[in-house]
Backbone bond lengths (Angstrom), bond angles and torsions (degrees), N, CA, C in turn:
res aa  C-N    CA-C-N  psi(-1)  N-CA   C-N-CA  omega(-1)  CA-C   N-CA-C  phi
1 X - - - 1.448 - - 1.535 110.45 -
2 X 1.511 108.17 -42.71 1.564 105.91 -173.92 1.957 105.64 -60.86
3 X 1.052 102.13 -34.43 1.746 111.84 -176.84 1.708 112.19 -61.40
4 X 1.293 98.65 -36.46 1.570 105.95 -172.36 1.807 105.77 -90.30
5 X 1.418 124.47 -27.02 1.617 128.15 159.42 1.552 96.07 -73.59
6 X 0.932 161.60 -83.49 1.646 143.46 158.61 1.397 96.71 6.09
7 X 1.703 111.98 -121.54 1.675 102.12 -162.49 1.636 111.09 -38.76
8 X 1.402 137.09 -51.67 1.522 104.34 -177.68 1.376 122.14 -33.85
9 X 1.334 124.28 -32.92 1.666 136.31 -138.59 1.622 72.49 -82.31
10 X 1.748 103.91 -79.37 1.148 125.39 -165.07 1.608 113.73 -27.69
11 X 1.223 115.83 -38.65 1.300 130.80 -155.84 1.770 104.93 -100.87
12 X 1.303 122.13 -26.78 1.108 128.60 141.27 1.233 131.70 -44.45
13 X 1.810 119.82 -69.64 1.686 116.03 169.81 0.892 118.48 -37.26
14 X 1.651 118.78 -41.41 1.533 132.24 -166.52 1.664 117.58 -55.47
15 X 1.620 101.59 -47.73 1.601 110.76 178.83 1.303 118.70 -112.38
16 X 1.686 116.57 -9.40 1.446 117.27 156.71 1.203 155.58 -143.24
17 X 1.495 96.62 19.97 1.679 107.96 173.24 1.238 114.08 -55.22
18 X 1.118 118.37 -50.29 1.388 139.60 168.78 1.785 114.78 -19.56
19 X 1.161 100.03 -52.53 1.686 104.44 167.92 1.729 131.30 -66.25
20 X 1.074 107.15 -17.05 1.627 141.35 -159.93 1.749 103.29 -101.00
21 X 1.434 100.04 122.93 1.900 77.58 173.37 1.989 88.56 -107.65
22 X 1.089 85.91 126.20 1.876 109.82 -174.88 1.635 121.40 -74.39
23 X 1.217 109.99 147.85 1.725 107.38 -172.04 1.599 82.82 -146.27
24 X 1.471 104.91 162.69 1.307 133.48 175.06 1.464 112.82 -134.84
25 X 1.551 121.76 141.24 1.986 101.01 163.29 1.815 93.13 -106.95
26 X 1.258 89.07 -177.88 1.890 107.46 178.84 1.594 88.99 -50.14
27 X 1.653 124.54 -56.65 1.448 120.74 -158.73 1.795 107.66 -67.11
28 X 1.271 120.92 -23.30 1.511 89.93 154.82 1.526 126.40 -105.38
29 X 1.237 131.69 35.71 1.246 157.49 -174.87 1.350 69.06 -92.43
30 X 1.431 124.17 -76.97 1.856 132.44 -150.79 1.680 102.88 -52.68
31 X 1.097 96.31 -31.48 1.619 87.73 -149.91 1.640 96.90 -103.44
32 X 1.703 136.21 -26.37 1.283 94.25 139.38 1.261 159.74 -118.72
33 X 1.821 96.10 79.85 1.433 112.19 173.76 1.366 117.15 -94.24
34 X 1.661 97.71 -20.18 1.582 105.77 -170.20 1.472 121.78 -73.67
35 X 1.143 121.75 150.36 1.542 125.27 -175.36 1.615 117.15 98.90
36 X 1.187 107.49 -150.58 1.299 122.01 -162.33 1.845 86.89 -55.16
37 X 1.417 126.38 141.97 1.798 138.80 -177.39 1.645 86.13 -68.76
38 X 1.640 117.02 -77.28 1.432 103.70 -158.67 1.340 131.36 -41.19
39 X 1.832 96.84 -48.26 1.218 112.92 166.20 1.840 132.55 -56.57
40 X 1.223 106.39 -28.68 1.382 126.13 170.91 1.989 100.65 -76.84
41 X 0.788 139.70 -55.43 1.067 121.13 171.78 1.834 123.97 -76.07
42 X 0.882 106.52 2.82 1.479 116.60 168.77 1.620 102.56 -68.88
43 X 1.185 112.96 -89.01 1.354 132.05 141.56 1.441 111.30 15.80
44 X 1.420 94.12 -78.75 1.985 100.39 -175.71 1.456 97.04 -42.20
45 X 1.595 111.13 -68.71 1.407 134.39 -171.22 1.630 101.55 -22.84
46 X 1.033 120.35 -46.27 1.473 122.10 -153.64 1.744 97.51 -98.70
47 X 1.147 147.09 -18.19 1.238 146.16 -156.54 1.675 109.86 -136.11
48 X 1.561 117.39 -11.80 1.347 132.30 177.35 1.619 110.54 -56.97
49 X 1.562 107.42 -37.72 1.646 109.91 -173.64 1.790 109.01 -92.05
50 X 1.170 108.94 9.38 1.821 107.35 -175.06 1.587 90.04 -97.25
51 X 1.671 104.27 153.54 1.601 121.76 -173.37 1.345 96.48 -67.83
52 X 1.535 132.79 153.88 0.861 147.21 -179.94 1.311 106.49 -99.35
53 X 1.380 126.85 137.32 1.551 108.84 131.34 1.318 120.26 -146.48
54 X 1.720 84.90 -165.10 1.644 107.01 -137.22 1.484 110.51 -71.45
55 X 1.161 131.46 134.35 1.653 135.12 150.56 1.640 108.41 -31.60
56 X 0.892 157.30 22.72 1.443 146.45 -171.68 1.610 120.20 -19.99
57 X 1.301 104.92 162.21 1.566 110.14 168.84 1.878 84.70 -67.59
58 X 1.443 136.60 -72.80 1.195 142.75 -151.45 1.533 104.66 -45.21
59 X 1.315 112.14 -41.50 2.000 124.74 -177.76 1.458 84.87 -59.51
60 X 1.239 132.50 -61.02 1.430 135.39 -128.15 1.981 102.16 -81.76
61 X 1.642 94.58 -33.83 1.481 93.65 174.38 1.803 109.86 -91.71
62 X 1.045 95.41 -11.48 1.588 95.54 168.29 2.116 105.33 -63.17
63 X 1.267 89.78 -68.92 1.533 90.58 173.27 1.640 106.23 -37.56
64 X 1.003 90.60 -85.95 1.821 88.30 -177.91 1.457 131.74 -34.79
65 X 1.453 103.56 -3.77 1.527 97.20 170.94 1.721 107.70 -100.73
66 X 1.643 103.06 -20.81 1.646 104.31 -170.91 1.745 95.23 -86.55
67 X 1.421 118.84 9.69 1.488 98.51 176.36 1.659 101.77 -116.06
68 X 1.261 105.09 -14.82 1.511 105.68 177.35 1.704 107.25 -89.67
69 X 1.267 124.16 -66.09 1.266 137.31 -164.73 1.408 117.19 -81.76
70 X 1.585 118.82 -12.30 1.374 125.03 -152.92 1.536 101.39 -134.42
71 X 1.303 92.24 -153.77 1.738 81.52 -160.55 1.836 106.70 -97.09
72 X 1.707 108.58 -17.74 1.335 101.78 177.42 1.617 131.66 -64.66
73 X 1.298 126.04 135.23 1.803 136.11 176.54 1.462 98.08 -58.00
74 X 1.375 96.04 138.01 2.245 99.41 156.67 1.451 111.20 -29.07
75 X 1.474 91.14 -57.99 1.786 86.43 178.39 1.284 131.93 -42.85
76 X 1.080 121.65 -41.34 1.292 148.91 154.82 1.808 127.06 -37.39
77 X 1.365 95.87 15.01 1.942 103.72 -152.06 1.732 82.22 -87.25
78 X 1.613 146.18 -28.96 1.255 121.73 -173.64 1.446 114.59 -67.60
79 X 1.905 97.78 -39.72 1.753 108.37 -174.94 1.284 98.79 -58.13
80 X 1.423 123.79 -36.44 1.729 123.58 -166.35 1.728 102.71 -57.60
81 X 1.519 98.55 -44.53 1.425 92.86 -158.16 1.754 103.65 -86.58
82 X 1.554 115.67 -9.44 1.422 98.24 164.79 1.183 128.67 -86.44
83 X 1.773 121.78 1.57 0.647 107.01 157.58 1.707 132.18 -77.55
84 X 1.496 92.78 -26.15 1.508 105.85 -164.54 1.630 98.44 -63.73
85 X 1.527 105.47 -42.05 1.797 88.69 159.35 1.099 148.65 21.74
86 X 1.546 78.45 -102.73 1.624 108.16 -143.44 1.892 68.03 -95.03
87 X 1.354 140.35 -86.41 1.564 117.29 178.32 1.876 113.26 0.35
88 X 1.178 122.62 -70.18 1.229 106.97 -160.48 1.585 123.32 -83.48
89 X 1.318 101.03 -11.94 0.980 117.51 179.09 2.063 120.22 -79.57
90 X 1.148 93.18 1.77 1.858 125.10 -154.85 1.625 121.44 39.20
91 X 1.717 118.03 43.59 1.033 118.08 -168.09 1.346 113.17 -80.55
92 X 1.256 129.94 148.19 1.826 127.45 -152.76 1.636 94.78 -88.27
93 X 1.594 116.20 -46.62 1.257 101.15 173.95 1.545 137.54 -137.58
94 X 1.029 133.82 161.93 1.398 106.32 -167.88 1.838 103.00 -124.24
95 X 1.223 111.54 118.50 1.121 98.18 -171.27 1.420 119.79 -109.09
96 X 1.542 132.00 140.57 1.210 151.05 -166.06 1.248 129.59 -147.68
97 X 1.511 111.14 160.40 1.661 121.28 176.44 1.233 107.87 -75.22
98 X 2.123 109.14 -39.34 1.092 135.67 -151.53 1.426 108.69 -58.99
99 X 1.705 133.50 90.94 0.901 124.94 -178.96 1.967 117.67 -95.86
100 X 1.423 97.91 -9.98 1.275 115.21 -167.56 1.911 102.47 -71.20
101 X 1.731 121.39 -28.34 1.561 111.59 -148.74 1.671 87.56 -149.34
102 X 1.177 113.87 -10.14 2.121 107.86 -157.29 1.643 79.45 -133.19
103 X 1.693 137.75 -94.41 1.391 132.40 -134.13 1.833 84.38 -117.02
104 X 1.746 99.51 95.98 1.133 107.99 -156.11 1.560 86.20 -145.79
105 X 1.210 136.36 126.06 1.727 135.64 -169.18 1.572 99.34 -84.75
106 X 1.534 98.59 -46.81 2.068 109.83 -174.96 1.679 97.81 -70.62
107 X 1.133 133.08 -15.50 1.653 118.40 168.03 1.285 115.62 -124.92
108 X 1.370 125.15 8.78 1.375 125.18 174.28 1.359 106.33 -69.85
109 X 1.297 149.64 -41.61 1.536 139.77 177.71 0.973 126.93 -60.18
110 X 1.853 116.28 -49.83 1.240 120.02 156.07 1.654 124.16 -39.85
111 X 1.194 114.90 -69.15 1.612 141.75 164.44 1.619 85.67 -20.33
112 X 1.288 128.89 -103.16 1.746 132.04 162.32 1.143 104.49 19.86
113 X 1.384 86.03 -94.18 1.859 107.01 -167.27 1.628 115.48 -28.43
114 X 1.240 103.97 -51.95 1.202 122.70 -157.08 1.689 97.36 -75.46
115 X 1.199 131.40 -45.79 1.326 141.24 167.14 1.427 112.89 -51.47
116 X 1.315 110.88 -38.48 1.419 118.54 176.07 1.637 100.69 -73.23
117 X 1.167 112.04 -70.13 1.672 96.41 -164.60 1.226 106.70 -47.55
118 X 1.062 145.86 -46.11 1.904 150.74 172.02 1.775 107.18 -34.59
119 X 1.290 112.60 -10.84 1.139 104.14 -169.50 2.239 118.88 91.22
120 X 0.894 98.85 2.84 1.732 107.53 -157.74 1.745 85.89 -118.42
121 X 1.547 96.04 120.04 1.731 94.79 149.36 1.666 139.94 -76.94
122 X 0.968 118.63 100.08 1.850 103.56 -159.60 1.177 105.42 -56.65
123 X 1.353 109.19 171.07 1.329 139.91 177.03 1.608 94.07 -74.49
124 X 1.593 81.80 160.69 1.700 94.28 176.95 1.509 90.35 -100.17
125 X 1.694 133.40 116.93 1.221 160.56 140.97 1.659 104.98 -20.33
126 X 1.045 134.04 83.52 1.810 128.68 154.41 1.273 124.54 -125.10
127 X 1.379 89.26 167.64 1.807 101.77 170.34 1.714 100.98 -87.65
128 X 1.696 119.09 161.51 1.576 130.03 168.93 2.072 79.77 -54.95
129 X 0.944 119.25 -43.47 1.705 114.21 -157.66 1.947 98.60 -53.31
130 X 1.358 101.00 -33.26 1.323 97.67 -147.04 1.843 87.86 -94.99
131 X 1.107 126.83 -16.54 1.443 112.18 -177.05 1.755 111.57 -128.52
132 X 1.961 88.97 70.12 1.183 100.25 157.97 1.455 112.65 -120.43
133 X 1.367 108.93 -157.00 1.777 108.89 -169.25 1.485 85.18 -105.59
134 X 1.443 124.02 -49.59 1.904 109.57 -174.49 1.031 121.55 -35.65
């Protein structure tokens, strides 16, 4: 499965990043460094020139409300904070593998809600699978 979310991904940038104007925060800067070095700097290579943003105090209590009030675990405090993100940041979508805590149907309303009362419209939660034109 991990091989086949790879080429989708891959196969996505390929025919539609391009349409998308793209953001990154520091926390996925972090995350793809991890793993295989070559492959981890490939990675960087490709995501190093997109605008960053910021962790906020506002992201940070966003997280903290989807781990207290909502459906995400402590464990759960990076997914919390990408979501709180791309929410405060007003990004339209947030895209992920992460089907377990972020592009999740049984916690996406809650997740919402909870963005909504904060004042923040969430992101629409997908997979590269789910935001193509096929």
């Amino acid at each position: 499965m991990i091989t086949a979310h790879q080429q989708l991904t891959k196969k996505w940038w390929n025919m539609r990043h391009q349409q998308f104007e793209l953001f990154v925060s520091p926390l996925v800067l972090r995350e793809v460094t991890v793993g295989n070095p070559t492959m981890a700097q490939r990675r960087l290579r490709i995501v190093r020139e997109l605008p960053v943003l910021a962790v906020t105090a506002e992201a940070t209590a966003v997280a903290e409300q989807l781990m207290k009030n909502g459906p995400l675990p402590p464990k759960a405090e990076v997914d919390a904070l990408h979501i709180g993100v791309a929410a405060v940041h007003g990004i339209e979508y947030l895209l992920t593998w992460n089907c377990r805590h972020i592009a999740n149907a049984r916690t996406r309303s809650q997740i919402e809600s909870i963005c909504r009362n904060m004042g923040y419209e969430p992101p629409v939660m997908c997979t590269p699978e789910e935001l193509t034109e096929e």
